[in-house]
MARDRENLUM-582386 format. One record per residue (C-alpha): residue number from 1; x, y, z. Coordinates in Angstrom, 3 decimals. Layout:
REM MARDRENLUM-582386
   k     east    north       up
 NUM        X        Y        Z
...
This chain:
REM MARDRENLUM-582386
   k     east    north       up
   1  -38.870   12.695  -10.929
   2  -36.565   11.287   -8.505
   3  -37.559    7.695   -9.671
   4  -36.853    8.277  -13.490
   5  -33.567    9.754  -12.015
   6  -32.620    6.655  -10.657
   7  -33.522    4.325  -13.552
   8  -31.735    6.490  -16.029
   9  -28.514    6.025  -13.147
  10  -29.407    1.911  -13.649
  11  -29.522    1.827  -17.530
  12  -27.153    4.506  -18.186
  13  -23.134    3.457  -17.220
  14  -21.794    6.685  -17.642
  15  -24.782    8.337  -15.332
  16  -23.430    5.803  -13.114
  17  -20.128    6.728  -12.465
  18  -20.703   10.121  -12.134
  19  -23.686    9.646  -10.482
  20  -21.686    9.476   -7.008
  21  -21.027   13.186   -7.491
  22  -24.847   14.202   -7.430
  23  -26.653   14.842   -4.595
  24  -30.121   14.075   -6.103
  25  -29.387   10.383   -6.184
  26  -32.127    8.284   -3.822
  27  -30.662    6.109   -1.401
  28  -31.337    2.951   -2.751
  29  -29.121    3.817   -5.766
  30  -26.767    4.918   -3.307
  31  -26.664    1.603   -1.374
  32  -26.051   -0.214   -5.037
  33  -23.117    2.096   -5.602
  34  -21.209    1.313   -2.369
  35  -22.163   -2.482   -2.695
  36  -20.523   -2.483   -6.290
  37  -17.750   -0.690   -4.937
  38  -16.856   -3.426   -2.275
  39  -16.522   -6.235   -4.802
  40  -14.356   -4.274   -6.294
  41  -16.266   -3.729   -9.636
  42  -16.142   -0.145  -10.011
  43  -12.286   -1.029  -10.853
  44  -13.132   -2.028  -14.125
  45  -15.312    0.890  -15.510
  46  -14.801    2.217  -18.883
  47  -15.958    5.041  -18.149
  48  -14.130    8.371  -18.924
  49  -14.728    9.462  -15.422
  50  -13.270    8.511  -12.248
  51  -14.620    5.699  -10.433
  52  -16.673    5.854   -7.574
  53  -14.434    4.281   -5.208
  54  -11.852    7.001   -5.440
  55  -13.880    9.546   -4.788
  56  -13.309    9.778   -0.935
  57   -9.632   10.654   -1.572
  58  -10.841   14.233   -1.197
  59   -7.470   14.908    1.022
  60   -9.361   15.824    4.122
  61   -7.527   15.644    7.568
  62   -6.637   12.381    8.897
  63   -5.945   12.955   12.669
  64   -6.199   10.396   15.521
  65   -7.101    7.780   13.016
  66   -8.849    4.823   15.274
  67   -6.655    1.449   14.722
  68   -7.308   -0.904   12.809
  69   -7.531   -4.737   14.057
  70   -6.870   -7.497   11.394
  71   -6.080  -10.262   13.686
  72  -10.059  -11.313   13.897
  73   -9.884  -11.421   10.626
  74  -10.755  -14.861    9.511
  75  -10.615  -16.857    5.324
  76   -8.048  -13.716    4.433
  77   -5.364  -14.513    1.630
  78   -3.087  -14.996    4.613
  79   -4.728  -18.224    5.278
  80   -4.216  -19.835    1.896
  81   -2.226  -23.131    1.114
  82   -0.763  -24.668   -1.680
  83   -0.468  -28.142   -1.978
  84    1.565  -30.039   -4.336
  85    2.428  -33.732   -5.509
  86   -1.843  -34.814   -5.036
  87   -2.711  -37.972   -5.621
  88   -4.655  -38.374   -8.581
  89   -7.992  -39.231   -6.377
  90   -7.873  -36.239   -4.986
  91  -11.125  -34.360   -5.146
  92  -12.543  -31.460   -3.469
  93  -14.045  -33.131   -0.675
  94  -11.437  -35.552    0.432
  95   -9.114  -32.312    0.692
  96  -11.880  -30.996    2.681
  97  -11.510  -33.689    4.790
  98   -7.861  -33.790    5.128
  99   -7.432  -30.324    5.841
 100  -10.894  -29.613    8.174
 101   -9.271  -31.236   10.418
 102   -7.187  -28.295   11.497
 103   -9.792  -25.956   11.182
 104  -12.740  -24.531    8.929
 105  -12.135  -24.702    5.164
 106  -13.661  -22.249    2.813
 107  -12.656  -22.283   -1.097
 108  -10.421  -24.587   -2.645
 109   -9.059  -24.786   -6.069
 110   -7.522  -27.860   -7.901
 111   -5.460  -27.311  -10.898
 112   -5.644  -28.999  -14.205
 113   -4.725  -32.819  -13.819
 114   -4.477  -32.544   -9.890
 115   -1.270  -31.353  -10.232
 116   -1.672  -28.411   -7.141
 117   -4.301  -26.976   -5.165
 118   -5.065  -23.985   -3.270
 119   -7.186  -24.689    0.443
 120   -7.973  -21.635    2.187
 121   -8.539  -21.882    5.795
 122  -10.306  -19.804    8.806
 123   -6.490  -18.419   10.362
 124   -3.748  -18.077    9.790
 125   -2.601  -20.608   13.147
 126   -4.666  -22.901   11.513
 127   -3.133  -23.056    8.134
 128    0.333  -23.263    9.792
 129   -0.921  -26.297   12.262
 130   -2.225  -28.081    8.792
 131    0.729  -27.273    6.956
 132    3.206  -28.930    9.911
 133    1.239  -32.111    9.996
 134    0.216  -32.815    6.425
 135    3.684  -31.979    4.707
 136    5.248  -34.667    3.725
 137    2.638  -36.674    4.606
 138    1.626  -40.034    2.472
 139   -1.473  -39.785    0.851
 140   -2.711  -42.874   -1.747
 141    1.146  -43.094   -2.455
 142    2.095  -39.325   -2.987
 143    3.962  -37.324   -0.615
 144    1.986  -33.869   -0.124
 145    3.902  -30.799   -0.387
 146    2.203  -28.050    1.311
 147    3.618  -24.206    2.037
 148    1.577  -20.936    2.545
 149    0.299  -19.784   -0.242
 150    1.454  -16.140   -1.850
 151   -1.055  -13.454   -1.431
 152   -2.817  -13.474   -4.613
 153   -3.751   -9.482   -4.146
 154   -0.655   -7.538   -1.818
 155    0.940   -4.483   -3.070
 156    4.100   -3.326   -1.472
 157    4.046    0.888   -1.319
 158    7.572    2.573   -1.079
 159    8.449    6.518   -0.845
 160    6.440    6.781    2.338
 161    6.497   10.714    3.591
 162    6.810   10.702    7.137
 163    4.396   10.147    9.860
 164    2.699    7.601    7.245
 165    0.663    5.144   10.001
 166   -0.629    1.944    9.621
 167   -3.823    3.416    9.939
 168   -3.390    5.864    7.621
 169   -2.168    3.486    4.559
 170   -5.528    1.693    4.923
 171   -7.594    4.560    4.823
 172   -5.824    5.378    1.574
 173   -5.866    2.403    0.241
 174   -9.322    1.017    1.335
 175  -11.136    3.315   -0.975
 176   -9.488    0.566   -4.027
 177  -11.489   -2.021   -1.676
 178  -11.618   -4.227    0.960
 179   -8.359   -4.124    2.873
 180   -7.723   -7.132    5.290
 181   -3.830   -5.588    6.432
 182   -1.876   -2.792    5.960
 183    1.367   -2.488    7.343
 184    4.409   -0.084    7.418
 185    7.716   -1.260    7.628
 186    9.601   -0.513   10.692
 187   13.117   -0.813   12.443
 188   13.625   -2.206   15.883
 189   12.964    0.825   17.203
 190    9.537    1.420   15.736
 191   10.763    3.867   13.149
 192    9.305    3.652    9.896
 193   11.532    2.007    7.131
 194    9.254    4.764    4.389
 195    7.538    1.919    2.815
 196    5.381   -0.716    3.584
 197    2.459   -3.314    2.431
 198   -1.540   -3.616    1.715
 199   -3.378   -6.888    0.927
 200   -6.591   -6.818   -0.549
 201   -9.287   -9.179   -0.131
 202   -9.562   -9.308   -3.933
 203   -6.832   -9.202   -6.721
 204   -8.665   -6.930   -8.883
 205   -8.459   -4.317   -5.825
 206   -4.685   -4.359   -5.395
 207   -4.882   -4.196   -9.328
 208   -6.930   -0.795   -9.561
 209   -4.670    0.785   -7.112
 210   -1.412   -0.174   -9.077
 211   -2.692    0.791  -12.420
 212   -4.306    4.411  -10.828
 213   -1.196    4.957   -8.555
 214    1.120    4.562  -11.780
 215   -1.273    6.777  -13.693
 216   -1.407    9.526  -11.178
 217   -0.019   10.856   -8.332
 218   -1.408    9.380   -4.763
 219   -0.179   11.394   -1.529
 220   -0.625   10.197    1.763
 221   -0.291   13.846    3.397
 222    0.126   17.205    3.338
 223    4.122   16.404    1.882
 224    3.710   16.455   -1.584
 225    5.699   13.015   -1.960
 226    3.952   10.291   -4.180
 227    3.720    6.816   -2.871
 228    5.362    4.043   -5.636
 229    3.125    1.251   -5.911
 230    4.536   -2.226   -7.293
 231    3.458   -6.186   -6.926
 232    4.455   -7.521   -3.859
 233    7.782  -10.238   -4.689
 234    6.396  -13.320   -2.158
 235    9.408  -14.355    0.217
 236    9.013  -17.484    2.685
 237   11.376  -16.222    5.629
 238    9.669  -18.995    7.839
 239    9.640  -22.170    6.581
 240   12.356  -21.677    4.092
 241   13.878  -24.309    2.082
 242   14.425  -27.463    3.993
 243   16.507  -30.489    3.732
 244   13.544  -32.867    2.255
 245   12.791  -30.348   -0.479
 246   16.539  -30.636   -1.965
 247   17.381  -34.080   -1.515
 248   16.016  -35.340   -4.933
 249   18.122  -32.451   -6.866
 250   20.053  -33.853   -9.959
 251   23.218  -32.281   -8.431
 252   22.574  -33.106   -4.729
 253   25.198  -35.451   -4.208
 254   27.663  -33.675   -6.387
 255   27.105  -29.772   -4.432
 256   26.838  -31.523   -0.984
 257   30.373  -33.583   -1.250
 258   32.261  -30.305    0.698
 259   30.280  -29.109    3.661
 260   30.553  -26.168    5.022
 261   34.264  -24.362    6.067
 262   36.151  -21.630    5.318
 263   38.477  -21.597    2.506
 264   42.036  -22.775    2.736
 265   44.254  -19.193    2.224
 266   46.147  -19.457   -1.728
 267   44.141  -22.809   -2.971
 268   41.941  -22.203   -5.973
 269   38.833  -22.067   -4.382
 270   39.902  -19.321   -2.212
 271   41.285  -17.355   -5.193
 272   37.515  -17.489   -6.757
 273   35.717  -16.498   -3.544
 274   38.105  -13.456   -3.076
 275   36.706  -12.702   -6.643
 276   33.145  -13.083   -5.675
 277   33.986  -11.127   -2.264
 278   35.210   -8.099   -4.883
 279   32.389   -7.930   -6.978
 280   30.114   -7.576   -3.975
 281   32.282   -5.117   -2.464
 282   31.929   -2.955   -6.215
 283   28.119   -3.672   -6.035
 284   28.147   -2.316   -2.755
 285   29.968    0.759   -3.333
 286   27.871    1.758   -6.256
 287   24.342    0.990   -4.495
 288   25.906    3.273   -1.765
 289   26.865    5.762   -4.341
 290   23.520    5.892   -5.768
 291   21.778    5.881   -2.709
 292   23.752    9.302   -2.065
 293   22.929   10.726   -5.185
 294   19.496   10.184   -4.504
 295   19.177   11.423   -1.187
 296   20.938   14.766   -2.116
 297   17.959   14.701   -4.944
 298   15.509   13.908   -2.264
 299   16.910   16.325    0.248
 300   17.074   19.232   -2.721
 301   13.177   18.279   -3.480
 302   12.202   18.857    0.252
 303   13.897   22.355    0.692
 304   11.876   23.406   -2.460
């Protein structure tokens, strides 16, 4: 009985997802489930059900939650490059080459006509040593461009409640998939900043938990406040934009023939800055206004 249980569960995709539920399911099945649930595949069920991985979000107490290391991490979406300008003999292995010698390579993608690739290395320190030596370097006539790659699968998760952990976002989040960080935002002071970041090990993770956090209401505690989940806008506040990347601009010469100084009190230019000083003032004043406005909502939504 138990075995035509289990290959009705195999043949049958709606006994499938639903299947997690019942406690008559053998183990092997069982094992299947949670594998399928790691790569991330019960994301993409058509069933009318919910998916298996969500169904640990049963809101059971989350005290003295162990930490979480992600430093020994290692081939995480944190370690990815991009590389530009490639020579047209560029292949797979010579990039291999190049780049193993900084550290152990794992995938790498070449876009159509080698105009970019993407080399994904063991750590993070090793991505940055490759990217500082082979940037700008000259390869069969080309100079490589090469800058850490966006994370193809982060979400960044706003309206924290309070006493939201590090910890505790990855629990919550973990049960969309793998999680290789999780981080809330904090001051100087270790406060939390009420929002904060997860990356995924794979895209169509951070994808299920947008679409199901937009769908429905996900709370992180016993505050009935519902965390906003949106893409996560890639910044470079490292490397930045340096001097070689704007020196071919059409307008370089042109922008760059006043350096820097401060304007000269009555001359044109100082009557259009003061201009550009106003309307930043005005946008400031109204974000400030809002902000208020929304607090007082906030505050009147907590006293309830």
């Amino acid at each position: 009985m138990s075995e035509k249980r289990e290959n009705n569960a195999k043949n049958d995709p709606k006994g499938d997802t639903t299947g997690g539920q019942n406690k008559a399911l053998s183990s092997a099945s069982a094992q299947k489930k949670r594998k399928h649930v790691d790569n991330g595949g019960g994301a993409q069920s058509q069933s009318k059900g919910p998916p298996p991985q969500w169904t640990r979000l049963t809101g059971a107490p989350a005290w003295d939650l162990p930490p979480h290391e992600s430093r020994d991490q290692t081939f995480t979406g944190r370690c990815r490059l991009f590389v530009a300008n490639l020579p047209q003999s560029a292949t797979e292995e010579s990039l291999r080459a190049l780049f193993g010698d900084f550290g152990a390579v794992s995938d790498i993608y070449i876009g159509k006509g080698n105009q970019f690739a993407f080399v994904k290395m063991d750590t993070r320190n090793n991505a940055e040593t490759a990217r500082a030596h082979l940037d700008a370097k000259l390869v069969d006539g080309r100079t490589l461009r090469v800058r850490l790659a966006a994370h193809a699968a982060a979400i960044r998760v706003t309206q924290l409640p309070p006493l939201v952990s590090n910890e505790l976002l990855h629990l919550a989040f973990s049960s969309f998939g793998s999680v290789e960080r999780a981080v809330v935002s904090a001051d100087d002071r270790g406060r939390s900043l009420n929002e904060g970041i997860v990356e995924f090990a794979r895209k169509s993770s951070s994808q299920a938990a947008l679409k199901k956090c937009q769908n429905e209401c996900l709370l992180l505690s016993a505050t009935p406040i519902p965390v906003v989940v949106t893409p996560l806008e890639s910044r470079d506040e490292e490397e930045g934009v340096l001097e070689k990347s704007v020196l071919h601009a059409a307008d370089y010469r042109l922008e760059r023939e006043l350096g820097p100084r401060f304007a000269d009190p009555g001359s044109m230019e100082w009557e259009m800055a003061r201009k550009w000083k106003q309307l930043a003032d005005i946008e400031a004043q109204k974000r400030e206004a809002m902000e208020s406005e929304f607090r007082d909502l906030r505050d009147g939504l907590h006293q309830q």
